[in-house]
C-alpha positions in Angstrom: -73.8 78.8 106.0 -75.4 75.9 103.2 -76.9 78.0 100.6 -76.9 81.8 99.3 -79.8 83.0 97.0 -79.3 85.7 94.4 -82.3 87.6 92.7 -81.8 87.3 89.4 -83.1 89.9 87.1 -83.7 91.4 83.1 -81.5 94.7 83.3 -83.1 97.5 82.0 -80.4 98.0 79.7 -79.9 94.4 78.9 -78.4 91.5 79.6 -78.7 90.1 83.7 -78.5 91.1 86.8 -77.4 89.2 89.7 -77.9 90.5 93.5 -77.4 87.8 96.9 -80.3 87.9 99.4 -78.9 89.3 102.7 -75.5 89.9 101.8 -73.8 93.1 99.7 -72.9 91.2 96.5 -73.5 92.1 93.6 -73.1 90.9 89.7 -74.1 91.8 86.0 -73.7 90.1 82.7 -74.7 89.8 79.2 -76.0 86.2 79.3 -77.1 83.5 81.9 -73.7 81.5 80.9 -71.7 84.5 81.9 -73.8 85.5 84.8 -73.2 82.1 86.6 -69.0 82.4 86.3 -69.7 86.1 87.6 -71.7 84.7 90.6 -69.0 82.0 91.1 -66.4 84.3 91.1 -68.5 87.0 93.2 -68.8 84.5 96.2 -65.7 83.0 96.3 -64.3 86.8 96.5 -66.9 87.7 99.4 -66.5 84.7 101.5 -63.7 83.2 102.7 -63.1 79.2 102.0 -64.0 77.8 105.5 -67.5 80.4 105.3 -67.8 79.7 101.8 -71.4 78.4 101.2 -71.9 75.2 99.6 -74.9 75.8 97.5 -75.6 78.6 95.2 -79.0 79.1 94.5 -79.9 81.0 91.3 -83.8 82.4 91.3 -84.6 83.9 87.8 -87.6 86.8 88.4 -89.1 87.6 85.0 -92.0 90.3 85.3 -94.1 90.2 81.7 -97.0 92.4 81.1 -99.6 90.7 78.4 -102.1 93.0 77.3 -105.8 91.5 77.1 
């Protein structure tokens, strides 16, 4: 495996939320900064080195509702 995606995501209660596309992982954190070691640190616990994937792909969903 090349690349794993994570949803990222506003938590209701603040700060971010963090979950990989087709795999059980996991994450939270109060900023983006933070988030990215906690993604780091999430995969390299998941996977081990020689399935490690090489890529890391972040996607940042923000939903907004603007009233007309």
């Amino acid at each position: 495996m090349s690349e794993i995606v994570f949803l990222v995501e506003d938590a209701a209660e603040g700060g971010l939320i963090a979950r990989a596309l087709g795999h059980s992982i996991f994450t939270e954190a109060d900023s983006y900064d933070e988030l990215r070691e906690h993604v780091r640190d999430a995969v390299q616990c998941h996977f081990d080195e020689d399935d490690r994937p090489s890529i890391i792909r972040l996607h940042y969903v923000k939903d907004e509702v603007l009233a007309a």
